[in-house]
PDB file of N, CA, C and O in Angstrom:
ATOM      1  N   UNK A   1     -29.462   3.434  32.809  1.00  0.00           N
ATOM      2  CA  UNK A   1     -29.329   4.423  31.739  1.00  0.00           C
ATOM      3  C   UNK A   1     -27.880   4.616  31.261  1.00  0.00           C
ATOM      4  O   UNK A   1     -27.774   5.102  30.135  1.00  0.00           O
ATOM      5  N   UNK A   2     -26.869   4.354  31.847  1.00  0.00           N
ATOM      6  CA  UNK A   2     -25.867   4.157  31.474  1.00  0.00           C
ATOM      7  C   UNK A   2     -24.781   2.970  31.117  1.00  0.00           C
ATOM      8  O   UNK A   2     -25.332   2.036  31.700  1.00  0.00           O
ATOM      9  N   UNK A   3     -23.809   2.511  30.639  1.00  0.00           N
ATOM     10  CA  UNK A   3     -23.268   1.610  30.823  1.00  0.00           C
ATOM     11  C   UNK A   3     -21.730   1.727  30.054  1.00  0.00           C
ATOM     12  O   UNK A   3     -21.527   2.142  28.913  1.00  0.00           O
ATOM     13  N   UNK A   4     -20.644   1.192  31.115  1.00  0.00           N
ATOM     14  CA  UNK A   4     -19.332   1.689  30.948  1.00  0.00           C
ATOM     15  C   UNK A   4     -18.729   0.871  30.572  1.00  0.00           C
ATOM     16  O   UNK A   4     -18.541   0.074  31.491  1.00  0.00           O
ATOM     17  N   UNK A   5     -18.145   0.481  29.436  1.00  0.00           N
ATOM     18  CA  UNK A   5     -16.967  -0.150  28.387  1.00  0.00           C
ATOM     19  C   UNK A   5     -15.476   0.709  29.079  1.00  0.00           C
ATOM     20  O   UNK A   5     -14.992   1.813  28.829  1.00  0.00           O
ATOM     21  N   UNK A   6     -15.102  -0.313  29.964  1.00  0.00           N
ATOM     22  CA  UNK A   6     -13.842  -0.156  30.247  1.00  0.00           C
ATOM     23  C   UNK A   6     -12.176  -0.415  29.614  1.00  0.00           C
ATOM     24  O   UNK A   6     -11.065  -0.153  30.075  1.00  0.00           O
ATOM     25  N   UNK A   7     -12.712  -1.141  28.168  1.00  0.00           N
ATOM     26  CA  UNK A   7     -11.375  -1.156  27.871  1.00  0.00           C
ATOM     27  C   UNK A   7     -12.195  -1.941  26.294  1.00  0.00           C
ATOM     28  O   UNK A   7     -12.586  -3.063  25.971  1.00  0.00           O
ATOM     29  N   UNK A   8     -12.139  -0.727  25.738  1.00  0.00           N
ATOM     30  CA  UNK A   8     -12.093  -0.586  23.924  1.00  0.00           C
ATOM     31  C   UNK A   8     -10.796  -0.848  23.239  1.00  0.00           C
ATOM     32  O   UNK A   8     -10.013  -0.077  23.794  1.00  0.00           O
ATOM     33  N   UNK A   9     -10.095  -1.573  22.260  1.00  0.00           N
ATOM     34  CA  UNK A   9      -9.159  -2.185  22.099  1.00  0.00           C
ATOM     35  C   UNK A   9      -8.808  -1.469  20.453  1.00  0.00           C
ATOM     36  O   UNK A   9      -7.723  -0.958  20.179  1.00  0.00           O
ATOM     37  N   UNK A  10      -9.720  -1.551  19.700  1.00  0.00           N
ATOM     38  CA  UNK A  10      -9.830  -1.459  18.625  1.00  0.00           C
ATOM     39  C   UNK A  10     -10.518  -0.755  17.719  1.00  0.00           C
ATOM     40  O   UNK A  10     -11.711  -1.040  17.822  1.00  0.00           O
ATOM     41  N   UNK A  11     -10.268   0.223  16.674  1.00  0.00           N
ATOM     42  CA  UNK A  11     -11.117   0.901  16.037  1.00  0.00           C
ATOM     43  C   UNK A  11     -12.702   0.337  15.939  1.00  0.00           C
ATOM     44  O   UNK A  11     -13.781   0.779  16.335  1.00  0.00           O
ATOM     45  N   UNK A  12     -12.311  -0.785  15.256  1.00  0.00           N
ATOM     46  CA  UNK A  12     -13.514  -1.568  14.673  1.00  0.00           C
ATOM     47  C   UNK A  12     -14.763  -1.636  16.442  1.00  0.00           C
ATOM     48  O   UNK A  12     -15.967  -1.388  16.377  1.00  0.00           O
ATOM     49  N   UNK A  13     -14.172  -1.945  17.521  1.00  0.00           N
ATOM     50  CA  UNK A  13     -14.958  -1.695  18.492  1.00  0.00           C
ATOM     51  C   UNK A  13     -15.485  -0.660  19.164  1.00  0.00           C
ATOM     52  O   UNK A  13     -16.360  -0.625  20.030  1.00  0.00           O
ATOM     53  N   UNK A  14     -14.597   0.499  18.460  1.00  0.00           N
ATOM     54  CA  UNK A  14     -15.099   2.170  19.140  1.00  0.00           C
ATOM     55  C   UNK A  14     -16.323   1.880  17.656  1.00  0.00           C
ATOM     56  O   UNK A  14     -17.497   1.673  17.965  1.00  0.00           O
ATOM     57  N   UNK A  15     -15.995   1.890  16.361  1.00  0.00           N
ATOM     58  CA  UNK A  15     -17.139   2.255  15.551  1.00  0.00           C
ATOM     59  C   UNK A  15     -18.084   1.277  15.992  1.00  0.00           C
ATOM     60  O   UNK A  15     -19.178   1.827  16.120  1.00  0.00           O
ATOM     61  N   UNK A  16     -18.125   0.169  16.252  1.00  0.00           N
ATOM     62  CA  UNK A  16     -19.536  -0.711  16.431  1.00  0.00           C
ATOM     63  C   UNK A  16     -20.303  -0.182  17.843  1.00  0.00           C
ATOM     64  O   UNK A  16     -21.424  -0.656  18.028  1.00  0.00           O
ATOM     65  N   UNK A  17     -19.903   0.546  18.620  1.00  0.00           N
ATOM     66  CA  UNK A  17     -20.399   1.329  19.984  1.00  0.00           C
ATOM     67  C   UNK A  17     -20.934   2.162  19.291  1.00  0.00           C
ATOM     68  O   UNK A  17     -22.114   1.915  19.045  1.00  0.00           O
ATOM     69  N   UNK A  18     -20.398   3.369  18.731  1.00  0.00           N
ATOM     70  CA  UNK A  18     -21.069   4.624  17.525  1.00  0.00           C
ATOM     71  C   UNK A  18     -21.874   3.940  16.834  1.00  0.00           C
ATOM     72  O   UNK A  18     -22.620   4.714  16.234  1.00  0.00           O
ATOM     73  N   UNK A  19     -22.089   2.950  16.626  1.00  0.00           N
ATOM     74  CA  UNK A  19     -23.194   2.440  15.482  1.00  0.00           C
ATOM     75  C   UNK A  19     -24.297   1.800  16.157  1.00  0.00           C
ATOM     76  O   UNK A  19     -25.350   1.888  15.526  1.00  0.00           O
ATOM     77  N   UNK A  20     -24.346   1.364  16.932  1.00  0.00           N
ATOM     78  CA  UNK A  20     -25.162   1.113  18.380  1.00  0.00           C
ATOM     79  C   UNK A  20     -25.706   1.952  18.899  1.00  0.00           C
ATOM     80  O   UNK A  20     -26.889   2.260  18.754  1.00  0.00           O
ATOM     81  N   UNK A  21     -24.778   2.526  19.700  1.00  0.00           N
ATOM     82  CA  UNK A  21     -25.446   3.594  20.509  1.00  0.00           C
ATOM     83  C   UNK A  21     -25.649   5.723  20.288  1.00  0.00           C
ATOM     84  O   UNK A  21     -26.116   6.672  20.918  1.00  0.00           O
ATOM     85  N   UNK A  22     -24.946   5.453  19.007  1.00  0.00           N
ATOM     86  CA  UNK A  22     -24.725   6.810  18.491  1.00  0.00           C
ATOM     87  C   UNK A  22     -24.588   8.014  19.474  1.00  0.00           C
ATOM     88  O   UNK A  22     -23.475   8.189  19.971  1.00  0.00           O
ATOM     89  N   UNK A  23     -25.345   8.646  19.720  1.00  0.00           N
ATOM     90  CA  UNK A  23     -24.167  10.030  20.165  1.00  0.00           C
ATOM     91  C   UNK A  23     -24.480   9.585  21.351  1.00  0.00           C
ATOM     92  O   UNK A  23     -24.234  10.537  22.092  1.00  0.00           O
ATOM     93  N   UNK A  24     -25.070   8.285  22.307  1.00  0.00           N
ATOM     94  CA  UNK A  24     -24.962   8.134  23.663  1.00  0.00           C
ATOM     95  C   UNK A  24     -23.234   7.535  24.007  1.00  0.00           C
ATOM     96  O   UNK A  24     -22.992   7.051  25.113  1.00  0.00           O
ATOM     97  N   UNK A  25     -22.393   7.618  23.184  1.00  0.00           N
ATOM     98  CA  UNK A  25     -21.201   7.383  23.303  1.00  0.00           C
ATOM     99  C   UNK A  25     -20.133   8.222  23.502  1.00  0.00           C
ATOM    100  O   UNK A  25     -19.559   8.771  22.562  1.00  0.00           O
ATOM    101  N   UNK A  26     -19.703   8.417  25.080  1.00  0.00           N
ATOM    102  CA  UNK A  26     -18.598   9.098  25.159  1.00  0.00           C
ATOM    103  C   UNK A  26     -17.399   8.448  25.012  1.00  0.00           C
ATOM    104  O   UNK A  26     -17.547   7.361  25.570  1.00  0.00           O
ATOM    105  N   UNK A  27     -16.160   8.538  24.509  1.00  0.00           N
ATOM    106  CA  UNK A  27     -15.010   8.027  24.450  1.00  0.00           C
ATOM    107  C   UNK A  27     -14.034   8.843  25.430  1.00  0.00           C
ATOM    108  O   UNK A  27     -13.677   9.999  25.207  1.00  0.00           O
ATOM    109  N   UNK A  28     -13.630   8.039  26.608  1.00  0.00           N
ATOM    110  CA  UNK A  28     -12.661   8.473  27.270  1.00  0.00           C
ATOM    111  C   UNK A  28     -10.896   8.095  26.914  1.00  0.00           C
ATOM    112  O   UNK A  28     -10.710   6.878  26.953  1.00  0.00           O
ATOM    113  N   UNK A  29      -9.811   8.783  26.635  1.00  0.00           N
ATOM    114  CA  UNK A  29      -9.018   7.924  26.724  1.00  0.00           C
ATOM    115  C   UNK A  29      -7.913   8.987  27.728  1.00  0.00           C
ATOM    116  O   UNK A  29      -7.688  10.193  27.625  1.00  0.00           O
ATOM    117  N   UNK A  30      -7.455   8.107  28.556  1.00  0.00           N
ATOM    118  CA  UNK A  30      -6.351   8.017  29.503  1.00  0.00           C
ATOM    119  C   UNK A  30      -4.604   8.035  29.344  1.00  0.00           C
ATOM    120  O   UNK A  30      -3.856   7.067  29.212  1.00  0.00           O
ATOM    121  N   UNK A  31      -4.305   9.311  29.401  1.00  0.00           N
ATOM    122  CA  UNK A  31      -2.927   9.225  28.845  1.00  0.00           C
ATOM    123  C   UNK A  31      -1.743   9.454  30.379  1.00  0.00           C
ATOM    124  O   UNK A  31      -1.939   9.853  31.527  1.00  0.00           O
ATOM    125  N   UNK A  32      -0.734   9.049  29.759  1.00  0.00           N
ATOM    126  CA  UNK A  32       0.258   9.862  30.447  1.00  0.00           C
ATOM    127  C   UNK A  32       1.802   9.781  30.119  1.00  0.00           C
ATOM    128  O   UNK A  32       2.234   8.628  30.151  1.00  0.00           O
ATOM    129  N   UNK A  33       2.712  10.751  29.816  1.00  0.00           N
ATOM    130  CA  UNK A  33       4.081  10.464  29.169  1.00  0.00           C
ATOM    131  C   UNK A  33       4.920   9.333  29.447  1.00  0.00           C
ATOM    132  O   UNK A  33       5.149   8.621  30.425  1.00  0.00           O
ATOM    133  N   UNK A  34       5.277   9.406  28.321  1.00  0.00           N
ATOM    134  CA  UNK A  34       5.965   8.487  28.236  1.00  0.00           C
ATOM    135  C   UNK A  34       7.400   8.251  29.740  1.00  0.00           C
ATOM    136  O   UNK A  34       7.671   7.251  30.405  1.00  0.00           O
ATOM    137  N   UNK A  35       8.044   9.776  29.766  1.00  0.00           N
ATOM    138  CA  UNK A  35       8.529   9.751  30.989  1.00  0.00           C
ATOM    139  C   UNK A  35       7.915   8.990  32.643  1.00  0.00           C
ATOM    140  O   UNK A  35       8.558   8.380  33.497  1.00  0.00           O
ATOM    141  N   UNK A  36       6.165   9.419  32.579  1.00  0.00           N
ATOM    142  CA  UNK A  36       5.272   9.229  34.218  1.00  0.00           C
ATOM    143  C   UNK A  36       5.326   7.430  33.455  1.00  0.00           C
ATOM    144  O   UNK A  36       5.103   6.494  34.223  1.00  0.00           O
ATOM    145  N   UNK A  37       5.512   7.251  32.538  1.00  0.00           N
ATOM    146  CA  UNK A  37       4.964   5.980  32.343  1.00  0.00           C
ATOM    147  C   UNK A  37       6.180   4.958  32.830  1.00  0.00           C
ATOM    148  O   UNK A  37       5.953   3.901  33.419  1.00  0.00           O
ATOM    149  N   UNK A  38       7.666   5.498  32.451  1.00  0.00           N
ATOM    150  CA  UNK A  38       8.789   4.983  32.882  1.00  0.00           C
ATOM    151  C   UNK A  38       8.931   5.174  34.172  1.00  0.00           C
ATOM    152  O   UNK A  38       9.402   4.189  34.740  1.00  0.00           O
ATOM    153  N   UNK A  39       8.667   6.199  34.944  1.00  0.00           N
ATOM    154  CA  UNK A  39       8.538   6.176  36.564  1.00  0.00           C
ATOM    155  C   UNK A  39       7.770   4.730  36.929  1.00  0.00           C
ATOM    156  O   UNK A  39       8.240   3.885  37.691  1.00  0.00           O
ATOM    157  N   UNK A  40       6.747   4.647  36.367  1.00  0.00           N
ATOM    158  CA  UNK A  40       5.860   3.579  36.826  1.00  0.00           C
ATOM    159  C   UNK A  40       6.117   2.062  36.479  1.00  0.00           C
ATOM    160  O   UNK A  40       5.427   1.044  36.437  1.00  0.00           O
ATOM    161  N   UNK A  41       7.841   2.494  36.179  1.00  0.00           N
ATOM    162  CA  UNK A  41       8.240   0.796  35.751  1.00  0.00           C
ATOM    163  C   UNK A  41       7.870   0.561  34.502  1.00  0.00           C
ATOM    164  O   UNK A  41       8.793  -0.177  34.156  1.00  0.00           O
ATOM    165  N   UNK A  42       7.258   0.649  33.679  1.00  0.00           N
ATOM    166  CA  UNK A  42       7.142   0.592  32.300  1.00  0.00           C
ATOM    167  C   UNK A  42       8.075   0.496  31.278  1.00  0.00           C
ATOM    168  O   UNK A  42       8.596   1.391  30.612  1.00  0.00           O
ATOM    169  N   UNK A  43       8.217  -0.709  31.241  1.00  0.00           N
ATOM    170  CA  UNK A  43       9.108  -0.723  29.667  1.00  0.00           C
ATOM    171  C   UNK A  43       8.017  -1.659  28.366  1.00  0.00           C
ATOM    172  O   UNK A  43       7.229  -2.605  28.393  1.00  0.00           O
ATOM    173  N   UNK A  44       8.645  -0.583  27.191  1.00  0.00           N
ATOM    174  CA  UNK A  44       8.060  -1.066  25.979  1.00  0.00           C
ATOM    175  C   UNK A  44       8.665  -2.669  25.966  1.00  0.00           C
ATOM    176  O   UNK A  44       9.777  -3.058  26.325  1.00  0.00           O
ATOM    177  N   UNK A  45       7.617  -3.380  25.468  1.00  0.00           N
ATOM    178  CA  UNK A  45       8.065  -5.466  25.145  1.00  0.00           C
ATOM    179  C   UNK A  45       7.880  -4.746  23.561  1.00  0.00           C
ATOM    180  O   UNK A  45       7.083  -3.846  23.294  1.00  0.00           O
ATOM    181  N   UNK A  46       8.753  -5.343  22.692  1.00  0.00           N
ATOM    182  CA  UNK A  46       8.346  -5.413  21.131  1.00  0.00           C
ATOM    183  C   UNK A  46       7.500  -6.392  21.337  1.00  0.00           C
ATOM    184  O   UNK A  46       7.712  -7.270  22.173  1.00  0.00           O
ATOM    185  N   UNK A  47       6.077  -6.324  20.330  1.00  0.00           N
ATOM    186  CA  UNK A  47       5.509  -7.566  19.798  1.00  0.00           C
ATOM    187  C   UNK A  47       4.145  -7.107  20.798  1.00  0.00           C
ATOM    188  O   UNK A  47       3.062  -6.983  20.227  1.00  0.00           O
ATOM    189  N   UNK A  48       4.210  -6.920  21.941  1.00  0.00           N
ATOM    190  CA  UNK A  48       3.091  -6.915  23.078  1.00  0.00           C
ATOM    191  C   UNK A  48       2.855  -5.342  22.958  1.00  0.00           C
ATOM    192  O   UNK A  48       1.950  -5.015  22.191  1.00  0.00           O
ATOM    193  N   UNK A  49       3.422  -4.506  23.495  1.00  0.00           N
ATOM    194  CA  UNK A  49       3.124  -2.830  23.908  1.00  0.00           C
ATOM    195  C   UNK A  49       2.760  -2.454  22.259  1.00  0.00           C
ATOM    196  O   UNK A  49       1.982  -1.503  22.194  1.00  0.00           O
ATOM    197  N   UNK A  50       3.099  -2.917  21.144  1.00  0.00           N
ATOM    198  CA  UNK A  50       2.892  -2.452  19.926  1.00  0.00           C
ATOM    199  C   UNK A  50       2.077  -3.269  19.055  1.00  0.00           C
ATOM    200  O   UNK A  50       1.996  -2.953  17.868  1.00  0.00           O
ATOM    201  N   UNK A  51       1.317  -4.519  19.605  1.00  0.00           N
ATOM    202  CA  UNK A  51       0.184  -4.874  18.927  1.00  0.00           C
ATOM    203  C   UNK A  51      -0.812  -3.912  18.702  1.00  0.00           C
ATOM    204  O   UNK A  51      -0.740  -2.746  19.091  1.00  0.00           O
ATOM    205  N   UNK A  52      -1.823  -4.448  18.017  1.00  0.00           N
ATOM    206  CA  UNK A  52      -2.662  -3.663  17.780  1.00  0.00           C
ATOM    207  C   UNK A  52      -3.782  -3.654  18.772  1.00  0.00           C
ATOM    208  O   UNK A  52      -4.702  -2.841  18.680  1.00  0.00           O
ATOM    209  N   UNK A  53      -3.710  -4.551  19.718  1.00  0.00           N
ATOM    210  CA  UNK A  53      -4.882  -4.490  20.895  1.00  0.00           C
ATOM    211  C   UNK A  53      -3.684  -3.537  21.813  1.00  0.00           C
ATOM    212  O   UNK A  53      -3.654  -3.774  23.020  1.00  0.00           O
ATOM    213  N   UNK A  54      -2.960  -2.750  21.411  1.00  0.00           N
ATOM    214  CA  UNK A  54      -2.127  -2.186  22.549  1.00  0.00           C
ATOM    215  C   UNK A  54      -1.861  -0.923  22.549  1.00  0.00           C
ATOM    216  O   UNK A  54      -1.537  -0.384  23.607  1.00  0.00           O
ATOM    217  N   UNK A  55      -1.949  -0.172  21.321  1.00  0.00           N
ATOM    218  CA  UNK A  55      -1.902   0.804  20.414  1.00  0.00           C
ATOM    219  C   UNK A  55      -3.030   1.045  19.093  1.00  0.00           C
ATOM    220  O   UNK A  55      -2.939   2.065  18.410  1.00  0.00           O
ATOM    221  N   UNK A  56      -3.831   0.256  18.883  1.00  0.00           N
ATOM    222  CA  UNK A  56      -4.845   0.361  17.719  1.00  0.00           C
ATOM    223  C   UNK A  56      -5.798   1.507  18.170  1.00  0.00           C
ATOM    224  O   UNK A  56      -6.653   1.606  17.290  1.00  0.00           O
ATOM    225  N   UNK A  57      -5.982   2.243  18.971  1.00  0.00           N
ATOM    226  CA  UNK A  57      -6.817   3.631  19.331  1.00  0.00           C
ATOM    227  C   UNK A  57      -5.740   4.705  19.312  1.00  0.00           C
ATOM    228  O   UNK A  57      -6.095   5.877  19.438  1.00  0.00           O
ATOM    229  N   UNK A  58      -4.325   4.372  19.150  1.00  0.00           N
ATOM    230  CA  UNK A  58      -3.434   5.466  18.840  1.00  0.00           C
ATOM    231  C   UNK A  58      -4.197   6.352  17.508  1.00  0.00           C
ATOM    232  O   UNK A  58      -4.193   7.579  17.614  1.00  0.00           O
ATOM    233  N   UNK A  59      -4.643   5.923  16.653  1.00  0.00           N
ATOM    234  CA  UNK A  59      -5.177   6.974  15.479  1.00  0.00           C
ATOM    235  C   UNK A  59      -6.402   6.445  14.850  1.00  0.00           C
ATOM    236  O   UNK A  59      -6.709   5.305  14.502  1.00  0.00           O
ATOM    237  N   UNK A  60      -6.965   7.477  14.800  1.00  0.00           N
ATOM    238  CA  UNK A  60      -7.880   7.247  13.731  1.00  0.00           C
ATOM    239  C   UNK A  60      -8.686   7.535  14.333  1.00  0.00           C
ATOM    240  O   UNK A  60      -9.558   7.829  13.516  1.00  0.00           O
ATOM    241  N   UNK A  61      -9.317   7.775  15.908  1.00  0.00           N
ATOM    242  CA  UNK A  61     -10.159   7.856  17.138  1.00  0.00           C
ATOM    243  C   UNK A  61     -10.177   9.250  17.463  1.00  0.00           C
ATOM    244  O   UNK A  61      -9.177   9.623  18.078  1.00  0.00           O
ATOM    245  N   UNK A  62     -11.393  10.479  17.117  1.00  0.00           N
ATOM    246  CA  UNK A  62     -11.325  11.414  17.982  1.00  0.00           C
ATOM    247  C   UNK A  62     -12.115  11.061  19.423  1.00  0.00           C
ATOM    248  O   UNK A  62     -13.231  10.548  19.347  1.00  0.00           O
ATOM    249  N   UNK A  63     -11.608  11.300  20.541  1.00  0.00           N
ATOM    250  CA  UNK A  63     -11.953  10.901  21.818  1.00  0.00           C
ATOM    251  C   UNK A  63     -12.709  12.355  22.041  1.00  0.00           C
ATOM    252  O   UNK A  63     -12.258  13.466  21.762  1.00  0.00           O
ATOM    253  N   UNK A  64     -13.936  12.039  22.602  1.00  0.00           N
ATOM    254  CA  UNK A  64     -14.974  13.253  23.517  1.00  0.00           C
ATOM    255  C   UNK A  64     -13.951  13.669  24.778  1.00  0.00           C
ATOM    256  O   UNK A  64     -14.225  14.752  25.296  1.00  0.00           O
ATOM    257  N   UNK A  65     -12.723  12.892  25.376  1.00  0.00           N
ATOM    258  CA  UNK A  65     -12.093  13.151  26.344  1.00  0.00           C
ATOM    259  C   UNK A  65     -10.969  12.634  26.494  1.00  0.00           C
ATOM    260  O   UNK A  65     -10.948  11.429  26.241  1.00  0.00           O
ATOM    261  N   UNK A  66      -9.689  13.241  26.920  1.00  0.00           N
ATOM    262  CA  UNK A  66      -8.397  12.900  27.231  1.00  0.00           C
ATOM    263  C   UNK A  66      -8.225  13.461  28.571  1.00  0.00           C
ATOM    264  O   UNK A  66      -8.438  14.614  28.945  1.00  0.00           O
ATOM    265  N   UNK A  67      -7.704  12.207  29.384  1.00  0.00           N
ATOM    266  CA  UNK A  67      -7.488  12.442  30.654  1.00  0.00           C
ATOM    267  C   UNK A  67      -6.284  11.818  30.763  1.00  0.00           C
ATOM    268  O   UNK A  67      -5.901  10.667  30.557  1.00  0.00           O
ATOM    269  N   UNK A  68      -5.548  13.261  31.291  1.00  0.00           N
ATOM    270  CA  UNK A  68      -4.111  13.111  31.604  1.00  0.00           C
ATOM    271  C   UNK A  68      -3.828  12.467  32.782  1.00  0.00           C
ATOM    272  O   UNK A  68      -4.714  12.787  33.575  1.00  0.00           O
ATOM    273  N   UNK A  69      -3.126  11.800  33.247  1.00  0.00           N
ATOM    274  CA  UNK A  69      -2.573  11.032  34.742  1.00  0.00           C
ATOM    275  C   UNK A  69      -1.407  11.041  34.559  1.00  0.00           C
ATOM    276  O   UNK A  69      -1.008   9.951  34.150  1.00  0.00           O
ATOM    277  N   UNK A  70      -0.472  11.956  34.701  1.00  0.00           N
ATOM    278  CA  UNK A  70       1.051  12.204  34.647  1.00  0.00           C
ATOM    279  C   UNK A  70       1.348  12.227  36.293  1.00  0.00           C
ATOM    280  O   UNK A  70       2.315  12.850  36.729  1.00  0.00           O
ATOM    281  N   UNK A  71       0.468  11.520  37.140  1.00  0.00           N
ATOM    282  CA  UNK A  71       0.932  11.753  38.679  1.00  0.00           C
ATOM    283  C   UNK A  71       0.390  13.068  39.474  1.00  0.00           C
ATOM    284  O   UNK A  71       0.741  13.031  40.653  1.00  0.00           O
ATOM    285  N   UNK A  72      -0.091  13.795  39.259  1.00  0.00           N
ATOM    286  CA  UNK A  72      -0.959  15.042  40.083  1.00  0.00           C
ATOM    287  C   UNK A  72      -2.111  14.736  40.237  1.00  0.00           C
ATOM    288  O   UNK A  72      -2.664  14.275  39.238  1.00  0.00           O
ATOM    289  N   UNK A  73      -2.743  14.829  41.215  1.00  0.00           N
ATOM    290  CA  UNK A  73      -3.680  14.139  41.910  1.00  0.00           C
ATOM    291  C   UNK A  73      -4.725  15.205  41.716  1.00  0.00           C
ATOM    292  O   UNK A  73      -5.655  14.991  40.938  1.00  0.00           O
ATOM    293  N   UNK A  74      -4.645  16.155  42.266  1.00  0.00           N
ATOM    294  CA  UNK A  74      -5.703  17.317  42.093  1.00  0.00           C
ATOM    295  C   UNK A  74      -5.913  17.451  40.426  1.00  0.00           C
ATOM    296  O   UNK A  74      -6.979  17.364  39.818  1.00  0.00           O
ATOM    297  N   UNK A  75      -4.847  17.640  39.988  1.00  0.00           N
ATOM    298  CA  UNK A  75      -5.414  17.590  38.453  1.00  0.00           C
ATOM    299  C   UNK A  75      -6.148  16.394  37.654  1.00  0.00           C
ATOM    300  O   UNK A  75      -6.783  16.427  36.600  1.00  0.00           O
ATOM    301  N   UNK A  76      -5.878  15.463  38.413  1.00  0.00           N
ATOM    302  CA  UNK A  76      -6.669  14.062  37.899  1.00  0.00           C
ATOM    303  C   UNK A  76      -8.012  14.345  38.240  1.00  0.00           C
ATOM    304  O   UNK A  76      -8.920  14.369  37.409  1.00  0.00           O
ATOM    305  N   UNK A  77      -8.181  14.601  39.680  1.00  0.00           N
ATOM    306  CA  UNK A  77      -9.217  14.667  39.920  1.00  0.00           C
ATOM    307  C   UNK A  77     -10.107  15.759  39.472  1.00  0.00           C
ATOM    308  O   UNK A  77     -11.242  15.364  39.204  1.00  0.00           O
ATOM    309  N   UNK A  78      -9.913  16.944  39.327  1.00  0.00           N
ATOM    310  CA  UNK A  78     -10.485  18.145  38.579  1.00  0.00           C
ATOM    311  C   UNK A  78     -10.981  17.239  36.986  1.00  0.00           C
ATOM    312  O   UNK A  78     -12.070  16.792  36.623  1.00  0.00           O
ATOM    313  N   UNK A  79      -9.837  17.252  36.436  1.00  0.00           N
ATOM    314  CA  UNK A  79     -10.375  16.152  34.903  1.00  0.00           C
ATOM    315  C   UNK A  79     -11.633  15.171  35.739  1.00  0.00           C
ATOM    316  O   UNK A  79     -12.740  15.547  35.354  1.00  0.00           O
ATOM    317  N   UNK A  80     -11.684  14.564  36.285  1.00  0.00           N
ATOM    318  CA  UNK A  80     -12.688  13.401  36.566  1.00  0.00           C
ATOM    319  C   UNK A  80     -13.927  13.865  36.804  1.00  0.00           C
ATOM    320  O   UNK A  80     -15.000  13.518  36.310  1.00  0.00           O
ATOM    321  N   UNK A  81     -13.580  14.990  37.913  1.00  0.00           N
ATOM    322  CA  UNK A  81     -15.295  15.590  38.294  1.00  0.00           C
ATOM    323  C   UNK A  81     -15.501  16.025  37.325  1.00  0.00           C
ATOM    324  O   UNK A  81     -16.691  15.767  37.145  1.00  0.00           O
ATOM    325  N   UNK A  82     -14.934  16.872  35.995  1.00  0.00           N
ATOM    326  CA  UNK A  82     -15.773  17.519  34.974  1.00  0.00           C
ATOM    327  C   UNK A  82     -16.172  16.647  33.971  1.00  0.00           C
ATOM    328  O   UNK A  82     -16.948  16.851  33.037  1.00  0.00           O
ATOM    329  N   UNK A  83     -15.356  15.340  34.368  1.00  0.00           N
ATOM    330  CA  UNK A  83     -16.084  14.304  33.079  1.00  0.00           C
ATOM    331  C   UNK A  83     -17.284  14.061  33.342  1.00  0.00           C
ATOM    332  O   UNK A  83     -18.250  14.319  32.625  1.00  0.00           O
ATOM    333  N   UNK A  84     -17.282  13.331  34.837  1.00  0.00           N
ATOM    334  CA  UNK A  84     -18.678  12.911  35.925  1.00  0.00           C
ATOM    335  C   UNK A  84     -19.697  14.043  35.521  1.00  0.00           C
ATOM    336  O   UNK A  84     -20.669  13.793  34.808  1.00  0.00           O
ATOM    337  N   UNK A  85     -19.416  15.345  36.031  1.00  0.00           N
ATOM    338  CA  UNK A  85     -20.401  16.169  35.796  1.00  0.00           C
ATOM    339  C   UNK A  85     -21.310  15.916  34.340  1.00  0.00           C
ATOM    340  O   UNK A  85     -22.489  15.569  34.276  1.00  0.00           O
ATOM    341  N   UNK A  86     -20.295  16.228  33.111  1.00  0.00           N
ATOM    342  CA  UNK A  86     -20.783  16.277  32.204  1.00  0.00           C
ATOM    343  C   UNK A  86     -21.365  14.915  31.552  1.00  0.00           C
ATOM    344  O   UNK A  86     -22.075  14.883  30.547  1.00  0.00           O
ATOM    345  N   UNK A  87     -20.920  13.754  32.332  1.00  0.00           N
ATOM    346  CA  UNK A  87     -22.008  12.672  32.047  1.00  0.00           C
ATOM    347  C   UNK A  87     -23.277  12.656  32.703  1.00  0.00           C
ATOM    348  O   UNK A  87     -24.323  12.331  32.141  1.00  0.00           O
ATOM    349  N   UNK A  88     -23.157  13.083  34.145  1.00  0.00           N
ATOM    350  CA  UNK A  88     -24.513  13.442  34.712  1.00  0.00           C
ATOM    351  C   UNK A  88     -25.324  14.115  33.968  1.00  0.00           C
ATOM    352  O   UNK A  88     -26.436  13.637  33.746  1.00  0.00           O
ATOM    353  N   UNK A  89     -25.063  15.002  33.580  1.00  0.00           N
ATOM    354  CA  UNK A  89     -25.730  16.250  33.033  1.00  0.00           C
ATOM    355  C   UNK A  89     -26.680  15.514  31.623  1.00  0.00           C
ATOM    356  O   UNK A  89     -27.757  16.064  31.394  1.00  0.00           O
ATOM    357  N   UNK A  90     -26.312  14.394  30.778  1.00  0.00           N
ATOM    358  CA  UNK A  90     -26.776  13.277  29.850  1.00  0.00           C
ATOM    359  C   UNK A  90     -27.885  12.740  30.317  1.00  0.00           C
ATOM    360  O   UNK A  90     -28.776  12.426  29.527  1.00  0.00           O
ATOM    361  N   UNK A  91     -28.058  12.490  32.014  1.00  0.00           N
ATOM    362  CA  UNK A  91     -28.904  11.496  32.291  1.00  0.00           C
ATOM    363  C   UNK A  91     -29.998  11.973  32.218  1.00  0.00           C
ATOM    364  O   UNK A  91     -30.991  11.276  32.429  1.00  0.00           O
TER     365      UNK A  91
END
């Protein structure tokens, strides 16, 4: 009854999911600053970090969910169980 698209790239692939599966589509997206992101070794490449398979869900995408991961663990996890919950709650 369910099934999880782990890595949506592109507008055109969030709308063909909505057009498929219509409101059985939650959109998760996963953030964290730009600072937690430089802790984690992260540096911007021109050409790669700013393609459009790299950034093309930067706009145009309202997400059913934003889940922060700035490094706090309890708060990750609080975000996760209420996502879980509220997908359970679908089935």
């Amino acid at each position: 009854p369910v099934q999880v698209v782990s890595d949506a790239r592109r507008l055109s692939d969030v709308d063909w999911f909505r057009a498929v599966y219509g409101a059985a589509v939650q959109t998760v997206r996963v953030v964290a600053s730009e600072e937690t992101r430089k802790r984690r070794n992260w540096v911007l490449v021109p050409g790669v970090d700013d393609a459009e398979s790299e950034c093309g869900l930067d706009q145009g995408v309202t997400f059913d969910w934003v889940i922060t991961n700035d490094g706090d663990e309890v708060a990750l996890d609080e975000q996760l169980e209420t996502l879980l919950q509220a997908l359970r709650a679908r089935l």
